[in-house]
C-alpha positions in Angstrom: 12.3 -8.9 25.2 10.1 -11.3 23.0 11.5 -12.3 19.4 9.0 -10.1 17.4 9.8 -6.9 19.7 13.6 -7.3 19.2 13.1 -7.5 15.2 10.1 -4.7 15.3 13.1 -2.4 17.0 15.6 -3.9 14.1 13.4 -2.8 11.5 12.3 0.4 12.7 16.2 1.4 12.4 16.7 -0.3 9.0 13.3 1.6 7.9 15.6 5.4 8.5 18.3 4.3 6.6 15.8 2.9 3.5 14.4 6.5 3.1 17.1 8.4 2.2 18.9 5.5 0.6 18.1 6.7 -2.6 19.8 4.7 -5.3 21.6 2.3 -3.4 18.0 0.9 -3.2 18.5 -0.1 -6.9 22.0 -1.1 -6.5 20.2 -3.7 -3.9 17.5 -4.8 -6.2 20.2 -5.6 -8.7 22.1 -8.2 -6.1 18.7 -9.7 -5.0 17.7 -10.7 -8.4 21.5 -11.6 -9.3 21.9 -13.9 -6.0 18.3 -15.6 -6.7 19.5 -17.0 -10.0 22.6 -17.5 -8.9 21.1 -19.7 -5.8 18.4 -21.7 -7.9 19.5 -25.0 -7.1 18.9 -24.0 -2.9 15.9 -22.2 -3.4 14.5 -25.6 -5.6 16.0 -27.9 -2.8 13.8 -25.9 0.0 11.1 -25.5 -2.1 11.2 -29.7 -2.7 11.6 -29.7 1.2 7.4 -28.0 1.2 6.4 -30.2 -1.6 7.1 -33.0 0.1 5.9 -31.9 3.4 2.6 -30.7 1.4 1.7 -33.9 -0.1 2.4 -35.5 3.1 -0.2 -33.4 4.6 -2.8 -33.9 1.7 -2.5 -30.1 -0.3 -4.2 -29.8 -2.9 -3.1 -30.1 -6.1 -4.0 -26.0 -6.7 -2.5 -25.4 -3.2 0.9 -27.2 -4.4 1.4 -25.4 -7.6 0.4 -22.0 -5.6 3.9 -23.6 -3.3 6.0 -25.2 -6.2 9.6 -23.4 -7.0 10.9 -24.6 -10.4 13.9 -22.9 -12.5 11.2 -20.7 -14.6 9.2 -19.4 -11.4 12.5 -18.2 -10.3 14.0 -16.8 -13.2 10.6 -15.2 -13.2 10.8 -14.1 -9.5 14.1 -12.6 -10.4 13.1 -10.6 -13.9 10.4 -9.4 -11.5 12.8 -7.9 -9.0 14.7 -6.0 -12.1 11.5 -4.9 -13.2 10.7 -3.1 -9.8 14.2 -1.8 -9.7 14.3 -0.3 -13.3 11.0 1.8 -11.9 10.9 5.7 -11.0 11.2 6.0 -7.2 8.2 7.5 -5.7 9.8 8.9 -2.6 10.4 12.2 -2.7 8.4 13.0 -5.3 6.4 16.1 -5.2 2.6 15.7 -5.3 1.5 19.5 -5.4 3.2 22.8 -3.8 1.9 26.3 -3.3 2.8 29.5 -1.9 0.4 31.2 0.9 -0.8 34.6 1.5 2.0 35.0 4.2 4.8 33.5 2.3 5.0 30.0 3.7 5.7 27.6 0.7 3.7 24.6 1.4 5.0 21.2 -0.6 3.7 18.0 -0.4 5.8 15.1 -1.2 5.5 10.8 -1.5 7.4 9.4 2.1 7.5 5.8 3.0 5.1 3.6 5.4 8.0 3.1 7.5 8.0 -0.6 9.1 5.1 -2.7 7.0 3.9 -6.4 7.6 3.0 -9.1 5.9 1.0 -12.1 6.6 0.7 -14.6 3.7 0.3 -18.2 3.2 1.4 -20.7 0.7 3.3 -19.0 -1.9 6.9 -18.0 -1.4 7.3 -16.2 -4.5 5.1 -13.1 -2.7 8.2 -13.4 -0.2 10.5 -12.2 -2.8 7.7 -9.8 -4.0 7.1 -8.1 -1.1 10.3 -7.5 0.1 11.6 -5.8 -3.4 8.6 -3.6 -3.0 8.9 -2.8 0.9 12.5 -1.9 -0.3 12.0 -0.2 -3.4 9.2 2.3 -1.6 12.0 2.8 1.3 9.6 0.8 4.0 11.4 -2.4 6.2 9.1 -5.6 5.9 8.4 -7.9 8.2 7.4 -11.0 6.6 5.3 -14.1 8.2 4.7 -16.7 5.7 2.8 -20.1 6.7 3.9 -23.1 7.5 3.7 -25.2 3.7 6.4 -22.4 2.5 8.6 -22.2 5.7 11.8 -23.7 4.5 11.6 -21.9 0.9 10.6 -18.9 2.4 14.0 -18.9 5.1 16.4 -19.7 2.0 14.9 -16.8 0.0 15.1 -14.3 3.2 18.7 -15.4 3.8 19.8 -15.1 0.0 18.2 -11.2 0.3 19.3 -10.1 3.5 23.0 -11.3 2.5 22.3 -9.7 -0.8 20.9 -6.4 0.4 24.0 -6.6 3.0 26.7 -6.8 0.7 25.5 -3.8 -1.0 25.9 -1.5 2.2 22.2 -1.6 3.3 20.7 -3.0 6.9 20.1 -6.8 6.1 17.2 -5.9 8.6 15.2 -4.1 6.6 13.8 -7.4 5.0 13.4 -10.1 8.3 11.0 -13.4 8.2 9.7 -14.6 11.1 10.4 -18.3 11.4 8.1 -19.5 14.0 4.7 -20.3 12.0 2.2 -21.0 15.1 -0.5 -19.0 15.8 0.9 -16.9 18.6 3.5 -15.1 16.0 0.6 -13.9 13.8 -1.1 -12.5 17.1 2.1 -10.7 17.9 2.8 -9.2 14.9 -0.9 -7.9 14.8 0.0 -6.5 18.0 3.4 -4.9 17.9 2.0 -1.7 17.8 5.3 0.4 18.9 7.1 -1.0 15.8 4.9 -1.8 13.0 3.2 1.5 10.8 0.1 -1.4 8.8 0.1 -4.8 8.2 -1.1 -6.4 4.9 -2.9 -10.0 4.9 -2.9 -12.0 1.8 -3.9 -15.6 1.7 -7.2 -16.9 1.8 -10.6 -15.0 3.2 -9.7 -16.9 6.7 -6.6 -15.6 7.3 -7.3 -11.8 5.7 -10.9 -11.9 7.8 -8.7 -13.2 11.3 -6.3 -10.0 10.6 -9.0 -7.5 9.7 -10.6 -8.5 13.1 -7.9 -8.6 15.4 -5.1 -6.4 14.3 -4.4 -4.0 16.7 -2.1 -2.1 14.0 -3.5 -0.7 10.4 -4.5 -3.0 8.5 -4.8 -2.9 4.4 -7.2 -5.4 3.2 -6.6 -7.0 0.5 -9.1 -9.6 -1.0 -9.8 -13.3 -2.0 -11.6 -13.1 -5.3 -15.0 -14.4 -6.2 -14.5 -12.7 -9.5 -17.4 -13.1 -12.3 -17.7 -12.6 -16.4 -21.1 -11.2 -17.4 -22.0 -12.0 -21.3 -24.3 -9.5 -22.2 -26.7 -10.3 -25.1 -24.9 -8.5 -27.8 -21.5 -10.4 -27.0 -19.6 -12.1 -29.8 -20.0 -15.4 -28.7 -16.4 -16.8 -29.5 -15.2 -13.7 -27.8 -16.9 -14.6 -24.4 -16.0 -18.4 -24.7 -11.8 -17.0 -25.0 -12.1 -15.1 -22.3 -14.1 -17.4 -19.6 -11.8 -19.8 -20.8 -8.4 -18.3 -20.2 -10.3 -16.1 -16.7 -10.9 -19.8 -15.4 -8.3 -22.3 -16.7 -4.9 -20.2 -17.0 -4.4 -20.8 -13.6 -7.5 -21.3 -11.4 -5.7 -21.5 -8.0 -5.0 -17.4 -8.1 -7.8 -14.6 -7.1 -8.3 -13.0 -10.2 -9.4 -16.4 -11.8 -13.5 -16.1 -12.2 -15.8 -17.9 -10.1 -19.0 -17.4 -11.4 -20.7 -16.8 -15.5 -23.6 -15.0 -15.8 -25.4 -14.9 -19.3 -28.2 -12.9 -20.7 -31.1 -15.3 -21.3 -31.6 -14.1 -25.2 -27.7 -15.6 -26.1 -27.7 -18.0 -23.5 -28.7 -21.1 -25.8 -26.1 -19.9 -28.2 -23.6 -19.0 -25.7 -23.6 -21.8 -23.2 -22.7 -24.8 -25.6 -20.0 -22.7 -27.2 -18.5 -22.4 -23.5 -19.1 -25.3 -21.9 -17.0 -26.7 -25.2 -13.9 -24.7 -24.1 -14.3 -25.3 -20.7 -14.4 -29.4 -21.5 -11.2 -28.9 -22.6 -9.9 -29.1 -19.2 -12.5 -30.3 -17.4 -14.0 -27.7 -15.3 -17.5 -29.0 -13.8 -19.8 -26.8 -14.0 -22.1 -25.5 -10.5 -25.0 -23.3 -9.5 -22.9 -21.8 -6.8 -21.1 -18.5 -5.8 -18.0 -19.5 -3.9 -13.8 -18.9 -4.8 -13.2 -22.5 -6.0 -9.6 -22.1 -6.6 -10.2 -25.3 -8.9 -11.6 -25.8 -12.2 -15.0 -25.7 -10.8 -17.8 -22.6 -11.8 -21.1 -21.4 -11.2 -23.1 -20.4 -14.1 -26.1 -18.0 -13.4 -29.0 -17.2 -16.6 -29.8 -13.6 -16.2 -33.1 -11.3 -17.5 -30.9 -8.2 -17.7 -27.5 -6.6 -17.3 -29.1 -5.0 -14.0 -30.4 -8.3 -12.5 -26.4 -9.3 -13.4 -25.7 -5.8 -11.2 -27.5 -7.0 -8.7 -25.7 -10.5 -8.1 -22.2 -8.9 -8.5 -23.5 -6.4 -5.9 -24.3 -9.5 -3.3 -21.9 -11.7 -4.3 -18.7 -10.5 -5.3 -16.1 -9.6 -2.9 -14.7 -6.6 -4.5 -11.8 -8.0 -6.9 -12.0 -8.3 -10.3 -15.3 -8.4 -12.5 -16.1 -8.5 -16.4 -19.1 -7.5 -19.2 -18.3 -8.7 -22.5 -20.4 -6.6 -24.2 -20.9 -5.1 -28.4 -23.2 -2.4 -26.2 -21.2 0.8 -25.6 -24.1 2.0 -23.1 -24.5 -1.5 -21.3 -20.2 -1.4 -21.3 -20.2 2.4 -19.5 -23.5 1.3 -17.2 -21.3 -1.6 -15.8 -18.3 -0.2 -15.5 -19.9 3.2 -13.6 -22.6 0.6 -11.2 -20.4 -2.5 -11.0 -18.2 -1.6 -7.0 -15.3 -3.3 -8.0 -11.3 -2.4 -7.5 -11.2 -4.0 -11.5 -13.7 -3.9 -13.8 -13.2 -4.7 -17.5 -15.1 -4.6 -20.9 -14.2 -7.4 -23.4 -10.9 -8.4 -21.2 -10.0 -11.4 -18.8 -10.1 -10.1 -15.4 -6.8 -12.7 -15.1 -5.1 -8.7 -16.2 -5.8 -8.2 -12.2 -1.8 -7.9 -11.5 0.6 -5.2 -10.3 3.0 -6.6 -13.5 0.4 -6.5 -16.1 -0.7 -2.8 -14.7 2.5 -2.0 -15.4 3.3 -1.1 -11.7 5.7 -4.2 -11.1 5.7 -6.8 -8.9 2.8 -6.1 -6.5 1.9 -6.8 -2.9 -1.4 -7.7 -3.6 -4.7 -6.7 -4.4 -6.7 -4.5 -1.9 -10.3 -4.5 -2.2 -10.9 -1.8 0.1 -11.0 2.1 -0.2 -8.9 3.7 2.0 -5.7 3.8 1.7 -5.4 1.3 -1.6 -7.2 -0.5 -3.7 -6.5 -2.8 -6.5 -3.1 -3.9 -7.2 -0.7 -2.6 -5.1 2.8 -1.2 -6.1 5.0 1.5 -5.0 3.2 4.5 -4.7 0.4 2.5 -2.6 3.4 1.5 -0.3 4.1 5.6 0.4 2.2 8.0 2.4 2.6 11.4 2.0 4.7 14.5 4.2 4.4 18.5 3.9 7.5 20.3 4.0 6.2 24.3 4.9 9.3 26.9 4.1 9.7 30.4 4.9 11.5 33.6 6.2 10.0 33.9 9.4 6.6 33.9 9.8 4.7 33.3 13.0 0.7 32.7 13.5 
């Protein structure tokens, strides 16, 4: 039996002991986030392990802070898990009920995935994130990291699965598998007797080479070529704060904007005023539409908010996108035209997160429709089950 069957089989046990677990879920979440803190100084030693090995291999510098570890990430990686625990359970909660003609009482209620997988690259905090979520939501995870995180990724697997184990649960319902070449991705696309969907988040390579090849559901979620439009009634200061922070708080993630476009009756106004805050750390500016994941942006002059409409429409991938706008009729237009999991008015789309949505620690961001979209948390981690009741009947 190949590796990948033997932990598919593993987890597809663990995953009917997770969904009637109930509150020993919580009591789990608890030791995770205890045992992370408490194993800083081995997670930061792992994580220097990748670092090294990165810079060695010529990362980037927004590719190695996507990989760095430090005592804040983790204590932040750890008030994350709490935050996840101290949230309502979504399985067995009851969507709608009703009572038929006959008698039957029909009620449908939130159930989990069962076994879920995930394929990510170079950030070994989503290793912690995942797993708390694939827990919380009663669902065992198989995790596949790539190859920049693999020694950080094993320490933080090992601290939760002896963590989940001292708490009375299967250590198996969170696994990692080790081997980072090629051929484990294409089995864990494959390991359709096991696995219930399998989530890709990285870069648009590796979620396009899953999308394609899967042979298991797949949940796409999306790189971000996410764009600001300022509208010719925006308060110029506003517009500057937000490109500003939507660009420069941390350009490496996918709800940092790509591309500014700007009415042509404020753009002589508006442009200096930006370019000014944007100098501030460098960001060159292009006339491109592509996810830098750098301090680089395109800027676009527009004749109207629907010739804005229309490059969204063709350009954007689905993610994140923002008007800043004084119009309340150009604010509802883009918001009802613009096909995006996010759209905002007068807010940086850098809100795009499962935390700041208040749904905890996410898995990531699906820009597709069916079954998710946008930031994923618990409830997106359940599918559904009808329970039908009654005294006898027959059809």
């Amino acid at each position: 039996m190949r590796i990948i069957d033997e932990m598919g089989r593993k987890a597809k046990l663990a995953s009917r002991q997770l969904a009637t677990a109930g509150e020993k879920k919580n009591t789990a979440l608890r030791a995770i986030a205890d045992a992370l803190l408490a194993n800083k100084e081995r997670i930061i030693e792992a994580n220097n392990t990748d670092l090294e090995n990165g810079r060695a291999n010529g990362l980037s510098a927004s590719l190695l802070d996507r990989l760095k570890l430090d005592e804040g990430r983790i204590k932040g990686v750890a008030d994350g898990v709490l935050e996840v625990a101290a949230l309502p359970d979504p399985i067995g909660t009851v969507i709608s009920g009703s009572t038929r003609p006959n008698g039957m009482e029909i009620t449908k209620i939130r159930v989990p995935l069962g076994v879920i997988g995930i394929i990510f690259e170079a950030r070994p905090n989503v290793t912690v994130d995942a797993a708390v979520l694939c827990l919380k939501s009663g669902n065992a995870v198989i995790l596949r990291g790539g190859k920049e995180a693999i020694n950080s990724n094993k320490c933080l697997t090992a601290i939760m699965q002896d963590a989940v184990e001292s708490t009375g649960l299967d250590r198996n319902c969170i696994q990692l598998i080790e081997d980072t070449t090629r051929q484990s991705s294409v089995e864990l696309m494959e390991l359709t007797e096991y696995l219930d969907v399998l989530i890709p988040r990285g870069g648009k390579g590796l979620i396009r080479a899953v999308v394609e090849n899967a042979k298991v559901p797949v949940i796409e979620t999306g790189a971000g070529n996410c764009h600001v439009f300022v509208d010719e009634s925006a308060d110029i200061d506003m517009a500057a704060n937000i490109i500003y922070n939507a660009k420069t708080s941390r350009p490496s993630v996918c709800n940092a904007i790509e591309t500014i476009l700007v009415h042509e009756n404020i753009a002589e106004k508006v442009l200096p005023v930006i370019k000014a805050r944007l100098d501030e750390k460098n960001v060159e500016i292009r006339g491109c539409e592509t996810e830098y994941l750098d301090y680089k942006l395109a800027v676009k002059v527009v004749s109207s908010i629907e010739e804005a409409m229309e490059h969204i429409a063709k350009y954007s991938t689905g993610h994140s996108e923002c008007i800043v706008t004084s119009s309340y009729k150009n604010a509802k237009l883009f918001t009802s035209t613009v096909d995006s999991a996010a759209v905002y008015v007068n807010v940086s789309t850098r809100f795009t997160d499962g935390g700041m949505f208040g749904l905890g620690a996410e898995i990531g961001i699906s820009t597709q429709k069916l079954h998710a979209r946008g930031p994923m948390g618990l409830n997106e981690l359940t599918s559904v089950k009808f329970i039908i009741e009654g005294d006898g009947q027959v059809r």
